[in-house]
C-alpha positions, 0 to 999 in steps of 0.5 A: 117372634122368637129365636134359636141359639145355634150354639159350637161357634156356628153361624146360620149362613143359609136356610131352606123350608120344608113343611115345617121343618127348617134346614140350616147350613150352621158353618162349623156348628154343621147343618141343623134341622129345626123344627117351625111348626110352631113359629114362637118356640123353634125347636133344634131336633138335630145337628148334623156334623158336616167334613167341612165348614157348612156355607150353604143348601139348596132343597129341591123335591125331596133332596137337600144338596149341602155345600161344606168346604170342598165337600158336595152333599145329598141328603134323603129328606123324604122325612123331613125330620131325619135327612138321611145321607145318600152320597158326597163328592169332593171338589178342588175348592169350596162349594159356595151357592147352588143352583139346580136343573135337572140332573145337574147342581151348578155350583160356585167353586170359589177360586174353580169358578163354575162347577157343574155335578152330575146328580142323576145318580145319588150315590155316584156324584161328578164332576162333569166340568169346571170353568176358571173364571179367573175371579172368586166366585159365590153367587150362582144363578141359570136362565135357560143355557146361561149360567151368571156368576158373582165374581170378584169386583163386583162383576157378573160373570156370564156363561154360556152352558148350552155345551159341556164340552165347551163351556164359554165365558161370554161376557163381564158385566161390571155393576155401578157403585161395587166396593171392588179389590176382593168384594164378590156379589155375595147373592144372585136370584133370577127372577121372572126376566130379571136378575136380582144381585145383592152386592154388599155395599153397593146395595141390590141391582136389578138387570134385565136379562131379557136377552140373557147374554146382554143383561141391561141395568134397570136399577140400583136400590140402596140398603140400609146395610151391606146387602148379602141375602135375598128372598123373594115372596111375590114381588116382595123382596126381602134384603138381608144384611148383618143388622136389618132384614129391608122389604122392597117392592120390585114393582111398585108403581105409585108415584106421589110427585108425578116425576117419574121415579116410584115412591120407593126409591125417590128420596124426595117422594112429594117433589117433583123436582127432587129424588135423590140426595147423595149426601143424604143431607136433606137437600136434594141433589138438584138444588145441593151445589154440593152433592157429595158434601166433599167442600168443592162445588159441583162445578169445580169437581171432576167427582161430584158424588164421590167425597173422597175424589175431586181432581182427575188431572189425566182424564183417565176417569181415576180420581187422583186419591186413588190413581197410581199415576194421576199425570199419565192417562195410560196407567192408574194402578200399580199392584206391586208398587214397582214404579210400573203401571200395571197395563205396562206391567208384564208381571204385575205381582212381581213373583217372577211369573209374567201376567200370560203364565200366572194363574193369579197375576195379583197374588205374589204367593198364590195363595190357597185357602185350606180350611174355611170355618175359622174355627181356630184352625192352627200349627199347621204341618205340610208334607207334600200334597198333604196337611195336618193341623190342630182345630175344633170340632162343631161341638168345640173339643180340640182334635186333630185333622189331616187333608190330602189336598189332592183329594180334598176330604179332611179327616177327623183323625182325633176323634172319638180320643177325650182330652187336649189335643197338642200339635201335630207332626206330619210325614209321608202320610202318618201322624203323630201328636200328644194327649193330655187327659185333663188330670195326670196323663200325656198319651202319644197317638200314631195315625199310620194312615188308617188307624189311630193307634196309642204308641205310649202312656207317661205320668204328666210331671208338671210345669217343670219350670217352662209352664208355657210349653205344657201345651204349645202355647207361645212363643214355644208353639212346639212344646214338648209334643212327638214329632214323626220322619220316614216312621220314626217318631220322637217325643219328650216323655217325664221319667219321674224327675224331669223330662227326657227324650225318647225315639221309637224306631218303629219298633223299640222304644230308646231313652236318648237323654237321661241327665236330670235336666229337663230336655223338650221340643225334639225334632226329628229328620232322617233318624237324627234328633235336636231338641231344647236342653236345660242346662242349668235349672232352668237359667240357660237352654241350649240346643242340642243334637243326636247323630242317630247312630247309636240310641243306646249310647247316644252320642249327643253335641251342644249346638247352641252351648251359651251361658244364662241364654235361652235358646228354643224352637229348634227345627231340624232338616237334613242335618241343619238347625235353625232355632230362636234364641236371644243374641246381642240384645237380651230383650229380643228373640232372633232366629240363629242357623247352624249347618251342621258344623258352626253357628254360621248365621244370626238373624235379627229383626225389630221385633221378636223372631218365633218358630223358624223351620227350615225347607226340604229342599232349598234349605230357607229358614222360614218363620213368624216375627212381630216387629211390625206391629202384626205377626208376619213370615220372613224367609231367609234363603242364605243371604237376604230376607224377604217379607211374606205379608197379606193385608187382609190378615189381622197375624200370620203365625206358625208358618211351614215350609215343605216343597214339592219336588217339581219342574221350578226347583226353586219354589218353596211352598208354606203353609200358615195360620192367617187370621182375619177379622173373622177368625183362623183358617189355614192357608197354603202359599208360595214364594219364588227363590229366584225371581228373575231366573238369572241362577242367583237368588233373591238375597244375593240379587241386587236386581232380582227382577233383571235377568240381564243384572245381579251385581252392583259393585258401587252400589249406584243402581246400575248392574255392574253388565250395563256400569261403564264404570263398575266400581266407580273410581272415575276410569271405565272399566276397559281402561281400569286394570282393577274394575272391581276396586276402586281404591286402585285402577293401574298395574304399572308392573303387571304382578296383579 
């Protein structure tokens, strides 16, 4: 009949009708209002921003309840034209789908499983309860005391809520045909005594549920597409999916053939000896001797509805494609590729962590997701428990949000400054990044926590010769935006014929360079200051460093000092810098460490190495490389490397490295840019140092998942504790007077 452009990068994912008036959760575009009353020719009459991507409402009475991201909204729509805000909580994740009763909204939590709010009150919400799950969950749905949840593997989860204090998981209930790994129902509608669930490419099931904990499978009906929505209008059901909008029947009892499967779900409605076809190739399954048209008979195939099985040769009812170990019935799955099936596996992720005390036994990094609009959310900056970024707002202007993960609520720290936002730095709740106007001017801002305040005004001057690094594109994602330690802030400002580095102590500004090249990427820690130099017109950046002793006469060293070698990306942490450079290849970038005193350490990967920064407190270089056709992290902890990668991200790019103080001192956490095929949202992620907690550290570890081994002196794949011979020259290590050597094993004379 018509449509309506929602416009900002928005996606409509849920919608609610009152009177004639539409509301639409529209992802980053916010939540809009919508005028229907006449069908043809909708009308947009208001667009609401939203703290957070919106992914879904729920109407009840006058009240509109809002999901966006972490946020729980109640708006007023007593007008139905104007909702008026009346009160928000913020959750430890995002809200997905609600449901209401009562005085109590049941929520999704996403990675917190189900989430019950207190609503009674408007304008005081809470949280009364959560119960971890142990799976993402978006679909909610409540009969009487029990609560059914959509988690991950296609699973119904089922909760018995009759008791607050003392929530219970009471069963899992696996449906038929789920895609599994990271697929979650994605909607679950009770109905009279059924629950209806849309679960992707498994199409829509319906259980029954008359015995509300024991639900029974009455159906799976097949879609045209994967199923996401559902609408019920008597006992019309509408499916909707990414291309069709399908309308079943939920109680259709004509049955041409008389075979006892309704018209609407035989694939054979005039045979009575026919009414499916698995291979959809015209023959029924009956009479097809090959149903899943794999090229085996259905008598010779262990998996004959399935063409991408057809063995099972341990009987484990895993098909051997896809069984880990398809000679032992024990084991089919091997979630970290160790050689150890999971059921054996007592830590199957391998991150150090048994499967009894890991909160998420299949995630070596435990990842967190931070924003969820994938509204290109990047350069993110973590500092403790709060995280700063650049990202767009609903209406696509740059800007720049902070996050206190603790509380949950981001906050549009950039709004209300015209022009383009460059990257953000970040420390102990303070934030400084740059401005340009659009025509000639660069402003530093400075959030103190509160108040956005302009620090200073300079005259853009130009390209200068490192275009790219005008506003933080690759590879120098940098650029020559401020950066803020303990209060302090530095920047590269142009005086009128280059730019030079300038530091504010809190109180007065200081020019520290002043040498007719120009100098950019400054980094400031602990009132010290590195930053990319020009050293000849253009021809050989180098890395240089200020001691912070003395701003008036700085006493300034050249790190990096190499001839028609451009060295950039610095990052400075407690006097340490790590940068990216070209070494003996000229065609690559590699990632150099200096600590403090000499250039001690070349880092070099296929591929070019971008953005190293270094922890707070291990001292790990962290950084993104491309060398495997995807941009992915690599950590250097000082003597080995380990490779930090997500298959469900397309690139992960600008990590940050930044620890918490905590009772596992060696954790490092890191936050990045992770992007999908839906677009760029930010993650938070976490890598253990030291695996096996032997005290030596992955890199150095030659069996970093043994705490009884660490060396390996022959290299034989024996730890030299269990090696009878260690250095494997043919005498044992009791008999060898040298066990570490094998070019000798006797001291005739005993000198040594």
């Amino acid at each position: 009949i018509a449509s309506l452009s929602i416009g900002g990068g928005g996606r409509g994912l849920a919608v609610a009708k009152k009177g004639d008036i539409l509301y639409m959760a529209a992802q980053s575009s916010g939540l809009l209002v919508i005028d229907v009353s006449t069908p043809s020719a909708p009308d947009l009459l208001r667009t609401i921003a939203m703290p957070d991507s919106a992914s879904y409402l729920k109407l009840s009475g006058d009240r509109l309840y809002v999901s966006a991201g972490a946020n729980f909204l109640v708006f007023d729509t007593a007008v139905a034209a104007d909702p008026v805000e009346l009160g928000r909580i913020v959750a430890g994740s995002p809200n997905q789908h609600i449901v209401i009763d009562g005085d109590f909204a049941y929520v999704a939590g996403y990675t917190k499983g189900l989430r019950i709010i207190d609503i009674s009150d408007d304008a005081d919400l809470r949280i009364v309860q959560e119960k971890n799950v142990g799976y993402v969950v978006r679909a909610i749905a409540k009969i009487g005391d029990t609560v059914y949840l959509g988690g991950e593997d296609s699973g119904v989860l089922i909760v018995d809520v009759s008791d607050f204090e003392s929530l219970v998981l009471v069963d899992e209930f696996i449906l038929p045909g789920g895609a599994g790994g990271e697929q979650a129902p994605y909607d679950i509608l009770a109905f009279k005594e059924f629950l209806i669930v849309a679960d992707g490419d498994a199409g829509v099931h319906v259980l029954g549920v008359t015995n509300p904990t024991a639900p029974v499978l009455g159906s799976n009906i097949p879609t045209l597409g994967a199923s996401y929505g559902l609408f019920t209008d008597g006992d019309l059901l509408a499916v909707g999916d990414y291309f069709h909008v399908q309308l079943l029947d939920l109680f259709e009892t004509t049955d041409s053939d008389n075979d006892g499967v309704v018209d609407g779900a035989d694939a054979f409605p005039d045979d009575p000896a026919e009414n499916k076809d698995n291979d959809e190739d015209g023959i029924g399954d009956n009479a097809d001797l090959d149903d899943d048209n794999d090229g085996t008979a259905d008598l010779n195939d262990a998996f004959p509805f399935d063409p991408t099985e057809t063995t099972d040769t341990d009987g484990d009812g895993v098909g051997d494609n896809a069984d880990a170990f398809p000679a032992d019935p024990a084991e089919s799955a091997d979630f970290d590729l160790d050689g150890v099936g999971d059921n054996a596996d007592l830590d199957d992720d391998n991150d150090g962590l048994s499967d009894v005390e890991d909160v998420n036994p299949n995630d070596p990094y435990n990842l967190t997701q931070v924003t969820f609009d994938a509204n290109l959310n990047g350069f993110p900056k973590l500092d403790g428990d709060q995280i700063a970024w650049r990202g767009y707002t609903s209406g696509g202007s740059p800007t720049i949000y902070f996050q206190d993960l603790d509380i949950g609520d981001r906050i549009d720290i950039g709004d209300g400054i015209d022009g383009f936002h460059g990257i953000p730095a970040l420390s102990n709740g303070e934030v400084v990044w740059r401005v340009w106007d659009n025509v000639s001017n660069y402003m530093i801002y400075h959030w103190d926590g509160d108040t956005t305040t302009l620090l200073t005004t300079y005259t853009d001057g130009g390209s200068a010769g490192f275009s790219d690094k005008k506003f933080g594109f690759p590879p120098s994602y940098h650029s020559v935006d401020a950066q803020i330690h303990d209060g302090e802030i530095t920047w590269a400002q142009w005086d009128g014929d280059d730019y030079e580095i300038m530091y504010w102590d809190g109180a007065t500004i200081f020019q520290i360079t002043d040498n007719m090249e120009n100098d950019y990427e400054p980094q400031i820690n602990n009132g010290q200051i590195a930053w990319t130099g020009d050293e000849a017109g253009g021809s050989s950046f180098d890395v240089f460093f200020w001691d912070g002793l003395d701003p008036v006469n700085p006493n300034i060293i050249n790190v990096s000092d190499r001839v028609d070698t451009p060295d950039e990306d610095a990052h400075l942490m407690n006097g340490a810098i790590a940068w990216s450079g070209y070494a003996n290849n000229a065609n690559k970038r590699d990632i150099f460490f200096w600590n403090g005193v000499d250039n001690t350490t070349v880092i070099s990967l296929p591929g070019n190495d971008y953005e190293p920064q270094i922890d707070n407190l291990s001292g790990t270089v962290i950084w993104h490389n491309n060398g495997t056709g995807k941009y992915i992290i690599y950590l250097w902890d000082g003597f080995g490397i380990t490779e930090i990668d997500y298959p469900q991200f397309t690139s992960l790019k600008s990590p940050f490295a930044n620890s918490v103080m905590g009772p596992d001192p060696d954790i490092v956490r890191f936050a990045f840019t992770g992007r999908n095929e839906v677009g760029p949202d930010l993650f938070i992620g976490e890598v253990r140092l030291d695996k096996d907690g032997d005290g030596f550290l992955n890199g150095q570890d030659s069996f970093p998942l043994d705490p009884s081994e660490s060396i390996d002196t022959d290299f034989d794949g024996i730890g030299d504790n269990a090696d009878p011979d260690d250095d494997n020259d043919g005498v044992i290590d009791g008999a060898d007077s040298f066990p570490l050597d094998p070019s000798e094993s006797i001291d005739t004379d005993g000198d040594g």
